[in-house]
C-alpha positions as a Markdown table, in Angstrom:
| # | Residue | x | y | z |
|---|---|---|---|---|
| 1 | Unk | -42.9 | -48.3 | 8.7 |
| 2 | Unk | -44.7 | -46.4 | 10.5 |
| 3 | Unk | -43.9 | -43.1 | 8.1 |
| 4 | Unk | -45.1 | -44.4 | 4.8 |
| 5 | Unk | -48.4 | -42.7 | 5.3 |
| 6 | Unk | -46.4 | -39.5 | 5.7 |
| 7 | Unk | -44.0 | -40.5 | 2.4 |
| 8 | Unk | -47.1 | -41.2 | 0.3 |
| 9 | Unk | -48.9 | -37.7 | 1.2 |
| 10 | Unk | -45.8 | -35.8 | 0.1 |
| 11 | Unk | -45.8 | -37.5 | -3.2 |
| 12 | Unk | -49.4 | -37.3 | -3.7 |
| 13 | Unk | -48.5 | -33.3 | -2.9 |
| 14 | Unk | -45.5 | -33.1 | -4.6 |
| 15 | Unk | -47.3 | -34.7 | -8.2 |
| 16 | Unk | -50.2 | -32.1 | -7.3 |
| 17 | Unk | -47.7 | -29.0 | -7.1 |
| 18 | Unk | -46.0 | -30.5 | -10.2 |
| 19 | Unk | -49.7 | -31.1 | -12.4 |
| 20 | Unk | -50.6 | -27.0 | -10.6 |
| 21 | Unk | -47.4 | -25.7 | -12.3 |
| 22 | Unk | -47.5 | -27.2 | -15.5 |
| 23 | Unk | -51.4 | -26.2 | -15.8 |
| 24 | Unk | -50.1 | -22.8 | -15.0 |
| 25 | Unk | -47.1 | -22.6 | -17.5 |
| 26 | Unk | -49.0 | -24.0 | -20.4 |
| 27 | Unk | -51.9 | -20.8 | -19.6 |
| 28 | Unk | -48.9 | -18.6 | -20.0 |
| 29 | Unk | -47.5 | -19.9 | -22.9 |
| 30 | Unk | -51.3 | -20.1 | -24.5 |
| 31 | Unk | -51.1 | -16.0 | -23.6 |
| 32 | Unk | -47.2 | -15.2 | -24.5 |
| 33 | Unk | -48.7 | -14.4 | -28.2 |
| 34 | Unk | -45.8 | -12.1 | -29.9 |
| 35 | Unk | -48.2 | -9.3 | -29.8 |
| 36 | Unk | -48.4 | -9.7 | -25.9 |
| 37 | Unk | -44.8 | -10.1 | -25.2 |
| 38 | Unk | -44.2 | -6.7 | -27.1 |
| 39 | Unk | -46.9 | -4.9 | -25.5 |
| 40 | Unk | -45.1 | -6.3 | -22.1 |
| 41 | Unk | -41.8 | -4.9 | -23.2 |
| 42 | Unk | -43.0 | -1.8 | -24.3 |
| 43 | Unk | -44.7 | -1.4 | -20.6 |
| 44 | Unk | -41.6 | -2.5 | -18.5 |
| 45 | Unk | -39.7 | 0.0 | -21.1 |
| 46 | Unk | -41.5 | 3.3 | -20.3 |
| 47 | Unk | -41.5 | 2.6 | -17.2 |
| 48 | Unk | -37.6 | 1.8 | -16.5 |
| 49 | Unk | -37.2 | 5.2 | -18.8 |
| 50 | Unk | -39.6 | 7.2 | -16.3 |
| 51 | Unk | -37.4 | 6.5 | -13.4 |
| 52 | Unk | -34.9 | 7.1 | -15.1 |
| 53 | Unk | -35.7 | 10.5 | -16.1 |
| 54 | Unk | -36.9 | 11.2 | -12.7 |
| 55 | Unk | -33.4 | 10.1 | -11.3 |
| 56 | Unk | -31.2 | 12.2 | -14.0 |
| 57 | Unk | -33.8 | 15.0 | -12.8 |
| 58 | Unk | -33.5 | 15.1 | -9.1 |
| 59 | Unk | -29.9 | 14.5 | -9.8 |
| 60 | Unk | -29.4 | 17.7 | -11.9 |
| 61 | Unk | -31.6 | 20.1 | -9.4 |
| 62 | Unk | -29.1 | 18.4 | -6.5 |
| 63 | Unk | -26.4 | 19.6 | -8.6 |
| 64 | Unk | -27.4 | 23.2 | -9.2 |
| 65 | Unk | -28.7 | 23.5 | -5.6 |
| 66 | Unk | -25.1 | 22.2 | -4.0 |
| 67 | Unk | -23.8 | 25.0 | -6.5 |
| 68 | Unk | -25.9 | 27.9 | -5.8 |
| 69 | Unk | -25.2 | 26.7 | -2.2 |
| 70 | Unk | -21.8 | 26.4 | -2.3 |
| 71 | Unk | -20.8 | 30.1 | -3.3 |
| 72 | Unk | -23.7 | 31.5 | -1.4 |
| 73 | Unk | -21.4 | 29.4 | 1.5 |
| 74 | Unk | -18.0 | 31.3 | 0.6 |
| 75 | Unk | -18.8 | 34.6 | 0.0 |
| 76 | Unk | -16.5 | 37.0 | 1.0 |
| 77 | Unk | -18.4 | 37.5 | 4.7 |
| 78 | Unk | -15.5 | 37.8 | 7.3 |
| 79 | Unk | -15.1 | 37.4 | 10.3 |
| 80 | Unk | -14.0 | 41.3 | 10.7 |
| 81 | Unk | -16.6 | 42.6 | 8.8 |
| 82 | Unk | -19.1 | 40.5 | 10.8 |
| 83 | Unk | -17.9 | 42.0 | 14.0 |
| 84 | Unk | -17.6 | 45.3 | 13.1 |
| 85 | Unk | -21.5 | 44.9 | 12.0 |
| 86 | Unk | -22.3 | 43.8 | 15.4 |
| 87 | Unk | -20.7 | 46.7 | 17.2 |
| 88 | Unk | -22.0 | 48.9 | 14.6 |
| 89 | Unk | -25.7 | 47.8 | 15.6 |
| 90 | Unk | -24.7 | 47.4 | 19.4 |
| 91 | Unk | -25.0 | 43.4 | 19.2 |
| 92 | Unk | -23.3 | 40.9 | 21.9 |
| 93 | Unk | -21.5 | 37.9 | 21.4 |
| 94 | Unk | -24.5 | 36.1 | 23.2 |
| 95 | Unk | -26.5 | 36.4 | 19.8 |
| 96 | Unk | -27.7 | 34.0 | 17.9 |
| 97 | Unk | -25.7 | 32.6 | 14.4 |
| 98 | Unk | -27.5 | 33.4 | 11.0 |
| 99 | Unk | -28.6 | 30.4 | 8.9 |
| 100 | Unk | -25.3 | 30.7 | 6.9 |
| 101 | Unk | -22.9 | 31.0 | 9.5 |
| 102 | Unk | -25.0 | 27.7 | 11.0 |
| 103 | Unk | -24.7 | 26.1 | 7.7 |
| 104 | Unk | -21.1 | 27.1 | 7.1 |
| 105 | Unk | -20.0 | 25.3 | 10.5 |
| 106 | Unk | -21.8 | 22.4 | 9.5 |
| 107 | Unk | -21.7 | 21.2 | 5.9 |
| 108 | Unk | -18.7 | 22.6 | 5.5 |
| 109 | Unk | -19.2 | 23.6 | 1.6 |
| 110 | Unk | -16.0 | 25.2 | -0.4 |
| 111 | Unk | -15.5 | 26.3 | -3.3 |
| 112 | Unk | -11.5 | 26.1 | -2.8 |
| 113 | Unk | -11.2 | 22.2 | -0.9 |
| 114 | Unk | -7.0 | 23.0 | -1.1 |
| 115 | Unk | -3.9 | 22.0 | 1.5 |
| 116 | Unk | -3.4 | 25.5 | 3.7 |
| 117 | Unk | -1.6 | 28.1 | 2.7 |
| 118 | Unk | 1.4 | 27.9 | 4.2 |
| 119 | Unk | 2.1 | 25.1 | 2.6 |
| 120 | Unk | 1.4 | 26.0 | -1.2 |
| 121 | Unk | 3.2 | 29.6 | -1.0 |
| 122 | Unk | 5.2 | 28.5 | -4.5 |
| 123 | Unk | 2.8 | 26.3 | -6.5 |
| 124 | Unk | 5.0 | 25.1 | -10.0 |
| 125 | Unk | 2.2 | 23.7 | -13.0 |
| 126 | Unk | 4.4 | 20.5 | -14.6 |
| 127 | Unk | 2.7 | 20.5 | -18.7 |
| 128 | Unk | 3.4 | 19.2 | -21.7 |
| 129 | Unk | 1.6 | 22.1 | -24.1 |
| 130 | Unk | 0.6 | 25.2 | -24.6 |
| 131 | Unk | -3.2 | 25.2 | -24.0 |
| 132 | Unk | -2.8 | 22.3 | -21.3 |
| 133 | Unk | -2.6 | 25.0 | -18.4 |
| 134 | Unk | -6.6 | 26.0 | -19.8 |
| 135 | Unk | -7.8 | 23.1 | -21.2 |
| 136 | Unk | -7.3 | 20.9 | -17.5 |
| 137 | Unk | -5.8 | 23.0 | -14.7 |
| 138 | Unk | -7.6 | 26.1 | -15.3 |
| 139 | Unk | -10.1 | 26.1 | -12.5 |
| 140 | Unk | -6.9 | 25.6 | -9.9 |
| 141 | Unk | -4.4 | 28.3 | -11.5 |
| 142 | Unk | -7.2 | 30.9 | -11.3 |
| 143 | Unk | -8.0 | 29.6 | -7.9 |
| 144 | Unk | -4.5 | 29.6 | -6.9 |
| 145 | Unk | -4.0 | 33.0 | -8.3 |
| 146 | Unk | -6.3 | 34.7 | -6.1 |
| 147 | Unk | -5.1 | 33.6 | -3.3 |
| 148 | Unk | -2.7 | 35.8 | -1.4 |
| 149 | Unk | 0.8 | 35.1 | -0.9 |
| 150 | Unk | 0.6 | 32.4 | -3.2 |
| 151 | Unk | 3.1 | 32.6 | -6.6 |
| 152 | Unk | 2.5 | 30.2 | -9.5 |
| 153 | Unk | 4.8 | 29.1 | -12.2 |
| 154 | Unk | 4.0 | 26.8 | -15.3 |
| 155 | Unk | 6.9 | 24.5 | -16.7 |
| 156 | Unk | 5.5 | 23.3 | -20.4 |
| 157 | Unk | 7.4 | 20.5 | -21.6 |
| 158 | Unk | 7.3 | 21.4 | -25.2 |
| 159 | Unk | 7.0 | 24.1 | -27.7 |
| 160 | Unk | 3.9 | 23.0 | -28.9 |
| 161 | Unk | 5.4 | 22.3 | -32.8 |
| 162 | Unk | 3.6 | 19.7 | -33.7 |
| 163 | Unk | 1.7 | 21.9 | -36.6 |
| 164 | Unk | 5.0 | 23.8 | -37.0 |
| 165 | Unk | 3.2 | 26.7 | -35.1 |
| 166 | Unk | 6.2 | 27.1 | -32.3 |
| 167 | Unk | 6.1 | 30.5 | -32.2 |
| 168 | Unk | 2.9 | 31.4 | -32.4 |
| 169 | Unk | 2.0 | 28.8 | -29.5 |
| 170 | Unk | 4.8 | 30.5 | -27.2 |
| 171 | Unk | 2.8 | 33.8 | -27.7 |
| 172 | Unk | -0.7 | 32.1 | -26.8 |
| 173 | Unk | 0.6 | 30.5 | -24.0 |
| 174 | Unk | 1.9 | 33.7 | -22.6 |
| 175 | Unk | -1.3 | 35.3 | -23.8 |
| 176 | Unk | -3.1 | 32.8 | -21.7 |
| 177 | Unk | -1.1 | 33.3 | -18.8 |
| 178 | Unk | -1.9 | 36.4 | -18.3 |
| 179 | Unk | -5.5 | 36.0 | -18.6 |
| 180 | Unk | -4.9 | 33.9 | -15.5 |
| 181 | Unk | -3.1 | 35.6 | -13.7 |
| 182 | Unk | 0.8 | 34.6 | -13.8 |
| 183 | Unk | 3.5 | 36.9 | -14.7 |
| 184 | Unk | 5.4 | 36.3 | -17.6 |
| 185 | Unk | 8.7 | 35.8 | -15.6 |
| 186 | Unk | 6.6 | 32.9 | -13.7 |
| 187 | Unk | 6.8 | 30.8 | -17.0 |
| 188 | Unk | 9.0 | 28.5 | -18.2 |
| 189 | Unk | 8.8 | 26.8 | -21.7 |
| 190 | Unk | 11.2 | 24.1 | -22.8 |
| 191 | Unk | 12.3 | 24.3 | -26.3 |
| 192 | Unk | 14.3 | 21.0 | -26.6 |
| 193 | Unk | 14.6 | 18.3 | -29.5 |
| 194 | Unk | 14.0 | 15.3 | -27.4 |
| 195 | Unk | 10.8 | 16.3 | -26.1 |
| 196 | Unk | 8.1 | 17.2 | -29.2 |
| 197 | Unk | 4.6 | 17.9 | -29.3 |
| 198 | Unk | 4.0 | 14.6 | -31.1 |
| 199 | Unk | 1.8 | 11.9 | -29.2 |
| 200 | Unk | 3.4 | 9.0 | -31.8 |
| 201 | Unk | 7.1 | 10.3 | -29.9 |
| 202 | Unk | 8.1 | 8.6 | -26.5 |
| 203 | Unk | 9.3 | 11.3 | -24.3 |
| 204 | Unk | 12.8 | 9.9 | -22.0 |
| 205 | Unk | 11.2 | 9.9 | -18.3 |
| 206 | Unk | 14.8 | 10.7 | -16.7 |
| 207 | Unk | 15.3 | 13.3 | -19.0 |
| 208 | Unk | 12.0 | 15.2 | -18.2 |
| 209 | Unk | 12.4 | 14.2 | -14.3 |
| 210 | Unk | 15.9 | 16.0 | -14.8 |
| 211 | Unk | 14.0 | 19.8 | -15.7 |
| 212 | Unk | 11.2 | 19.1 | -13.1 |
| 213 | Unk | 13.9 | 18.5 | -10.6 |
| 214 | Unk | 16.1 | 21.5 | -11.7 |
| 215 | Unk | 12.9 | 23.9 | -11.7 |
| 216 | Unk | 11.6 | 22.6 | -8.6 |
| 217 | Unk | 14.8 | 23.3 | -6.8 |
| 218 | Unk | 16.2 | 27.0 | -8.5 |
| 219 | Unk | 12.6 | 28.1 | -7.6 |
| 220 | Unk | 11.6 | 26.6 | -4.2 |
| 221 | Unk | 8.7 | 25.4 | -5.2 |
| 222 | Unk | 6.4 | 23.8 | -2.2 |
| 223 | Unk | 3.9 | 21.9 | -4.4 |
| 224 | Unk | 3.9 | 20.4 | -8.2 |
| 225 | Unk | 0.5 | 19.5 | -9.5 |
| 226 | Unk | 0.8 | 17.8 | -12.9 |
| 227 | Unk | -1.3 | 15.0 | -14.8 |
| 228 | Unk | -2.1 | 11.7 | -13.3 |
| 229 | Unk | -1.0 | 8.3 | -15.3 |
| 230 | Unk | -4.0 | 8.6 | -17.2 |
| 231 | Unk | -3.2 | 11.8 | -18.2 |
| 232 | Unk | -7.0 | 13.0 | -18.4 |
| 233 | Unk | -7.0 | 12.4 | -22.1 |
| 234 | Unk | -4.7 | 9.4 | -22.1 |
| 235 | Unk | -2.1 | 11.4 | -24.4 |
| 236 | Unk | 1.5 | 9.4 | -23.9 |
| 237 | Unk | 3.1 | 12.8 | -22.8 |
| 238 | Unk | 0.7 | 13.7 | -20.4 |
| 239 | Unk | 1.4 | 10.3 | -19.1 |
| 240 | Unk | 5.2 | 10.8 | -19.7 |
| 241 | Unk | 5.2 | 14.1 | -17.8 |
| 242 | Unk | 3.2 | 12.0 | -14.4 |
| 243 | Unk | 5.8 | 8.9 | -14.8 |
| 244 | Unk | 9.0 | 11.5 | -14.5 |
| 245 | Unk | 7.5 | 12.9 | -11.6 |
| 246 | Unk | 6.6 | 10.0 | -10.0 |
| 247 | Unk | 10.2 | 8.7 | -10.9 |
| 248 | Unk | 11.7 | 11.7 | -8.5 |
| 249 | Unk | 9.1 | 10.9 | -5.5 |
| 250 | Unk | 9.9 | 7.6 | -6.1 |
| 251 | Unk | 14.0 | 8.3 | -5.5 |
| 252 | Unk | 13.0 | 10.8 | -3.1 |
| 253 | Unk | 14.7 | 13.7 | -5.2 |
| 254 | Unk | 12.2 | 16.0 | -3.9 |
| 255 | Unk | 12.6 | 18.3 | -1.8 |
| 256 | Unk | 11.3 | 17.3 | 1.7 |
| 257 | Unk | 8.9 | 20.0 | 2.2 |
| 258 | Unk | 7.8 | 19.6 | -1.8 |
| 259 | Unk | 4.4 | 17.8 | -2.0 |
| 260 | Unk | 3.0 | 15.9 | -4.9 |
| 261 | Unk | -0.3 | 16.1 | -6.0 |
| 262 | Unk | -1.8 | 15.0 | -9.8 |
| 263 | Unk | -4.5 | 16.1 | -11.4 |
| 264 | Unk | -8.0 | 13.5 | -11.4 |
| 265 | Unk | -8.8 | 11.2 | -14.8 |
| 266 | Unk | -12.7 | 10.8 | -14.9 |
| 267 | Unk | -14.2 | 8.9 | -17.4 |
| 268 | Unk | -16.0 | 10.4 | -20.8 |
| 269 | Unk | -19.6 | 10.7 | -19.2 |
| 270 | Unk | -18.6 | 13.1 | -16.2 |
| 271 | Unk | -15.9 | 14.6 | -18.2 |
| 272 | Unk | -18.4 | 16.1 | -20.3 |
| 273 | Unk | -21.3 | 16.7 | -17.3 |
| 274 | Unk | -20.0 | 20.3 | -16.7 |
| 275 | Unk | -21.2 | 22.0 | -13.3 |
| 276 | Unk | -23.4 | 19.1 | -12.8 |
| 277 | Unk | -20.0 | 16.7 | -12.0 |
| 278 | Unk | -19.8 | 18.5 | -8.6 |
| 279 | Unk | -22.0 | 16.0 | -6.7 |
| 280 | Unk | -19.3 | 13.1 | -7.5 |
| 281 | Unk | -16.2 | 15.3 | -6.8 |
| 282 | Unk | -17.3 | 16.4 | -3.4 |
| 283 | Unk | -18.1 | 12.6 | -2.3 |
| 284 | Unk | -15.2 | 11.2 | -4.3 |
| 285 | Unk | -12.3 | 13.8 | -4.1 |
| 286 | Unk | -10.1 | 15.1 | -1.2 |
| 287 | Unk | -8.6 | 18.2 | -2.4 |
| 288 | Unk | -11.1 | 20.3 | -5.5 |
| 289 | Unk | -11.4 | 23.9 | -7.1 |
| 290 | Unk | -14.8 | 24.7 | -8.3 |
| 291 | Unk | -15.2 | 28.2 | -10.5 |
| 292 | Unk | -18.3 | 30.3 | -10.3 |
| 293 | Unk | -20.1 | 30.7 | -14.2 |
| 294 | Unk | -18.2 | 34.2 | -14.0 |
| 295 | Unk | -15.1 | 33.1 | -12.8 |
| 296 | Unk | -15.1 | 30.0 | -15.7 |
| 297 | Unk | -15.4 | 32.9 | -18.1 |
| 298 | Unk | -12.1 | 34.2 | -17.0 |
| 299 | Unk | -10.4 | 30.6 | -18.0 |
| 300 | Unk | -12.7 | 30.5 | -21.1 |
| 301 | Unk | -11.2 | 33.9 | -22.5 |
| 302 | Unk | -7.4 | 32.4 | -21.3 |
| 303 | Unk | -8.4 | 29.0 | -23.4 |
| 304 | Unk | -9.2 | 31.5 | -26.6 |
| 305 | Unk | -6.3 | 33.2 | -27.0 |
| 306 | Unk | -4.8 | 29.6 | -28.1 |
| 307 | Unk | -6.7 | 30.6 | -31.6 |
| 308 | Unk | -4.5 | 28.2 | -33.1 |
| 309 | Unk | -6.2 | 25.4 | -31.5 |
| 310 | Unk | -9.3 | 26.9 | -31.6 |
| 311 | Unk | -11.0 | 23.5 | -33.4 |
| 312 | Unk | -15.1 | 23.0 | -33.7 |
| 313 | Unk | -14.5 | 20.4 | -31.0 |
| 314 | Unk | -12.9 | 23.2 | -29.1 |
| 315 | Unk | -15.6 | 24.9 | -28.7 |
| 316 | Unk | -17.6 | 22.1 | -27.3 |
| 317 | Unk | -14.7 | 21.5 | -25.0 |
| 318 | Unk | -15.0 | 25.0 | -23.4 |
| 319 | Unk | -18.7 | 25.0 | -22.3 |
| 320 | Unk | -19.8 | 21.2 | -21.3 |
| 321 | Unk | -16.3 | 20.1 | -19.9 |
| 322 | Unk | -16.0 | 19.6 | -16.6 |
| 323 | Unk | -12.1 | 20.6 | -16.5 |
| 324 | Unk | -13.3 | 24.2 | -17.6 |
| 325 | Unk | -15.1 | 24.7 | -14.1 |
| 326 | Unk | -14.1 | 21.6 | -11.8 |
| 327 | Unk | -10.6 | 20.4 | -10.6 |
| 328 | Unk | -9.9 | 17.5 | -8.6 |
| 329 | Unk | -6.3 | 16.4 | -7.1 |
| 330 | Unk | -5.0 | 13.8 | -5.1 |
| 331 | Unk | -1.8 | 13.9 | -3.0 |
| 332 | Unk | 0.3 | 11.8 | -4.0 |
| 333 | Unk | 2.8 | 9.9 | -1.3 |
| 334 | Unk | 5.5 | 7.3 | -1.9 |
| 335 | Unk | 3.1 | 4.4 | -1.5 |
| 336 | Unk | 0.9 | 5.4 | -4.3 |
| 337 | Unk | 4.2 | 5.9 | -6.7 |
| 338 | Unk | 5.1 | 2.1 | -5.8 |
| 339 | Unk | 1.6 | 0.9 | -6.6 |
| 340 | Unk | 1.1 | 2.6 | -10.2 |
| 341 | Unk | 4.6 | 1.9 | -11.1 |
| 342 | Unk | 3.8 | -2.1 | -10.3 |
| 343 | Unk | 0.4 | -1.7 | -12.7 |
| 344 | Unk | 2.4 | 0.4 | -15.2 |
| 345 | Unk | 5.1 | -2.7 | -14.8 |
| 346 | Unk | 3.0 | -5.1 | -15.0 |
């Protein structure tokens, strides 16, 4: 044929590429002594930790800049006060924008990422302990409680017995309550059999959907924020307390004008990241409250005056947990409740 010479050149170069490689292998294996493979390790190592330091680094200065940046963003600078300035100093409306109103139009940074105010003027807290209202909604009750015209009420599920402590626990949680801002006739704790503070005890969903329902209605409220079905710390009556609620959106028992929203589950690493989460909540979340170190004092001192549950752990708790400066919700509609209840099914 007249393409055998071409056959027999690409075996006599194929045989040569073969004899090449092996030639090649057997000098590596002659040098892949155990002392060489473990001075190669060690190299690749320190270098993969290097960038990796380097990463957490620029990571953590990101974080602290957005922060600093954010409340330098919300300040309390009106739009009054700024005008009244101008005509003070005899400026026009032809002058130029500082750097922060320029920025403030165009990243858009807030503290408070929350639905208007019109439609959260009577915000109800769904719990299922004393302490809950501190230890994971903290950052959005104190939030909530600044903001004008808007009146917030906690329902806890339970009396918090679970150590026999009843009593003593009602008194913290109205201690707490206080810290943060919400009157004690704003509070509403259920004292009821069927419903202990004992993660080993299945709580009824229809029965607790039956008191979120009554309180929702005698008090008008216009948003509930409770847990998600993870129930940030995966306790069964956190989850219990998000499955009830979910039951009434699901019947559409709700009030029409009532919106759902549920409080964000993150996993154990950002749950613990403290001020440096805020990064991954403002890419990842729609709706957020983010405290100032000052203002996370405030739902620090609430979270102390549950001295009862005052643990070591605790204490770790209240300075490198997220939930002590950060909150992230989600509204919930219809189609979400049909979804998790088909995973919770299944």
């Amino acid at each position: 044929m007249r393409f055998n010479w071409l056959s027999e050149y690409l075996a006599k170069l194929d045989t040569r590429v073969i004899q090449d490689w092996r030639h090649q292998l057997a000098e590596q294996l002659q040098k892949a002594t155990p002392q060489a493979i473990y001075c190669r390790i060690k190299t690749t190592s320190a270098e993969a930790l290097e960038h990796i330091l380097i990463a957490c680094a620029v990571y953590l200065i990101v974080c602290l800049g957005l922060y600093k940046l954010t409340f330098w963003l919300t300040s309390p600078t009106t739009r009054s006060v700024r005008d009244r300035n101008r005509n003070r100093d005899g400026l026009g409306q032809g002058d130029g924008c500082t750097l922060k109103q320029f920025l403030q139009s165009g990243l858009r940074l807030r503290s408070v990422h929350l639905p208007k105010s019109g439609q959260m003027g009577r915000v109800l807290f769904v719990t299922a302990h004393p302490d809950d209202e501190c230890m994971f909604f903290g950052p959005l009750i104190y939030s909530l409680t600044q903001r004008d015209g808007c009146q917030v009420y906690i329902l806890c599920l339970s009396n918090g017995n679970y150590e026999q402590l009843a009593q003593l626990r009602r008194e913290e949680l109205w201690r707490a309550c206080m810290k943060l801002g919400i009157p004690e006739e704003n509070i509403v704790l259920v004292n009821a059999t069927n419903l202990p503070d004992d993660p080993n005890v299945e709580w009824r969903p229809d029965a607790v959907a039956s008191l979120i329902l009554h309180t929702v209605e005698s008090l008008d409220i216009q948003a509930i924020f409770t847990f998600d079905r993870d129930g940030v710390s995966s306790h069964p009556n956190h989850c219990a307390v998000y499955y009830a609620a979910a039951s009434l959106c699901l019947a559409n028992l709700l009030p029409k004008d009532c919106k759902f929203y549920t409080l964000d589950t993150i996993n154990v690493v950002r749950k613990y990241l403290s001020i440096f989460d805020l990064l991954c909540t403002c890419l990842m979340s729609t709706h957020w409250s983010i405290l100032s170190w000052q203002e996370a004092g405030i739902v620090r001192k609430a979270m102390l005056e549950h001295q009862s549950q005052m643990k070591w752990f605790r204490w770790l708790y209240i300075y490198t947990s997220r939930y002590m400066f950060i909150n992230s919700m989600r509204q919930i509609n219809l189609s979400d409740v049909e979804l998790e209840m088909q995973i919770h099914d299944n």
